[in-house]
C-alpha positions as a printed NumPy array, in Angstrom:
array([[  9.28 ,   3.897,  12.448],
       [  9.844,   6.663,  15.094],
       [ 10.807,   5.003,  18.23 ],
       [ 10.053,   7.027,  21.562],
       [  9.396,   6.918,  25.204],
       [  6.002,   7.193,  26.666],
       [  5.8  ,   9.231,  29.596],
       [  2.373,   9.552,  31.87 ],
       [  1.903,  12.414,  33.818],
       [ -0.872,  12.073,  36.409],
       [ -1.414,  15.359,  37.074],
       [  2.215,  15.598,  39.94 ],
       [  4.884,  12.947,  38.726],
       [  6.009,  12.015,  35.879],
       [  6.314,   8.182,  35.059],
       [  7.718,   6.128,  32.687],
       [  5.435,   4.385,  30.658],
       [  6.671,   2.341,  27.889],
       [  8.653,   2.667,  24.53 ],
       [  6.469,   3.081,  22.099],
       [  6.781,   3.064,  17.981],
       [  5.431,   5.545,  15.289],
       [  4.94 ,   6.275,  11.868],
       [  4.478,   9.839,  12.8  ],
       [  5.028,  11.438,  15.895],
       [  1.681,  12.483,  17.653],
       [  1.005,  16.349,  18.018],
       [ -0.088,  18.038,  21.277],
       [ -4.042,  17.932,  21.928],
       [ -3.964,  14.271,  19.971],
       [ -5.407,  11.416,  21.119],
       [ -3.49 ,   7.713,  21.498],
       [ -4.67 ,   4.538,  22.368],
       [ -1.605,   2.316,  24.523],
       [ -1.401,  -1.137,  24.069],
       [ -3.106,  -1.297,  27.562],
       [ -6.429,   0.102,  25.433],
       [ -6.535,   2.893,  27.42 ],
       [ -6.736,   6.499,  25.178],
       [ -4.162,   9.15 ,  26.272],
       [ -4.657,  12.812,  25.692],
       [ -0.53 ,  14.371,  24.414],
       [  0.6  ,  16.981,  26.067],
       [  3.771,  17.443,  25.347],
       [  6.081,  16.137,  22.397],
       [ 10.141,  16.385,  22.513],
       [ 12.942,  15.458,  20.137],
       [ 16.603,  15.052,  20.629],
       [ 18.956,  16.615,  18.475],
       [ 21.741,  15.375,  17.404],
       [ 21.473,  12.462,  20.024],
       [ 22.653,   8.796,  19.021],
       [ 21.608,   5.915,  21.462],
       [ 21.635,   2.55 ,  21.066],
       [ 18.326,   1.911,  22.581],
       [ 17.335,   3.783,  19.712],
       [ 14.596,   6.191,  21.417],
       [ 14.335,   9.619,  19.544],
       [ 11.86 ,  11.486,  21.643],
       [  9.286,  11.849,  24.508],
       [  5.97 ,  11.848,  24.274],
       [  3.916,  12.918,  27.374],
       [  0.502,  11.887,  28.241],
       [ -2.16 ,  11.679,  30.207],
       [ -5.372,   9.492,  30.143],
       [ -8.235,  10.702,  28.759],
       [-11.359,  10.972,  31.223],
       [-13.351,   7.562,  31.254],
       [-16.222,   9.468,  30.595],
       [-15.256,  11.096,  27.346],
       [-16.849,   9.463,  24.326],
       [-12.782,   9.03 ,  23.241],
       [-12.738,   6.683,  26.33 ],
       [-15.811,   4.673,  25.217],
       [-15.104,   4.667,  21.455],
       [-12.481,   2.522,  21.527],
       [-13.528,  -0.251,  23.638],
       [-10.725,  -2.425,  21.658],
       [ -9.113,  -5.685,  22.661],
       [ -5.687,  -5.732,  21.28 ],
       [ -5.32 ,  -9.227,  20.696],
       [ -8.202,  -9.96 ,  19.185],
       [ -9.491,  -6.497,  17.193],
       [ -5.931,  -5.613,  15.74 ],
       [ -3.595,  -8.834,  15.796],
       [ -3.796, -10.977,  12.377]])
């Protein structure tokens, strides 16, 4: 698992998000979908070389949320607790 840090960009600021895991890290032009069930578009993906932290974080991803009126917005009308958790 790929740990990283989630960073939304609204269009002026950046802001820190969350730290997020992955088997793979997300390319630019995917979509996510945040624990908040929201889908984020990626912008921009970066990696740290040679970097050792003990938070663990290996990368930024940057986001920003899709459009509500995109069918990726509608598709997955997902509640986390009860669609994914066992």
């Amino acid at each position: 698992m790929l740990k990283v840090l989630l960073v939304l960009h609204d269009g002026k600021d950046y802001i820190r998000m969350n730290k997020v895991f992955f088997e793979e890290l997300p390319i630019k032009g995917q979509y996510i979908v945040n624990s908040d069930g929201l889908a984020y578009l990626v912008e921009e993906v970066t990696t740290f070389a040679n970097y050792v932290t003990s938070k663990g974080a290996i990368g930024i991803v940057v986001v920003h949320q899709a459009p509500r009126d995109e069918p990726v917005s509608q598709l997955y009308g997902l509640n986390i607790e009860e669609d994914l958790d066992d």
